[in-house]
N, C-alpha and C positions, 0 to 999 in steps of 0.2 A: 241578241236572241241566242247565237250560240255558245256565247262565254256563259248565260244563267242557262238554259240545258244541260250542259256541261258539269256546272257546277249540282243542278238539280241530280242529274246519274249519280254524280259524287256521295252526297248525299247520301241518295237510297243504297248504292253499294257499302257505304259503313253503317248503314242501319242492320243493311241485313247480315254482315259482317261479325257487327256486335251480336246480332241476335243467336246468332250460330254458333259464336265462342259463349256464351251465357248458357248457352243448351248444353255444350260440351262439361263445360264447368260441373253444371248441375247434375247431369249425367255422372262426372264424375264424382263428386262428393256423394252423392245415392249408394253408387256402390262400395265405396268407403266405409261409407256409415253402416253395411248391412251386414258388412264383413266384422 
């Protein structure tokens, strides 16, 4: 039970990990582009 919890946190922390550098990314090429 607590090695797949464990692994489940894992998971969602590189979900939202990625989600966050995808935002930045995009964030940055936005303003790239308007310049």
């Amino acid at each position: 039970m607590g090695t797949t919890n464990l692994t489940i946190m894992l998971i969602y922390a590189l979900v939202i990990l990625a989600m966050v550098v995808g935002l930045f990314v995009l964030d940055t090429v936005h303003h790239r582009s308007n310049k």
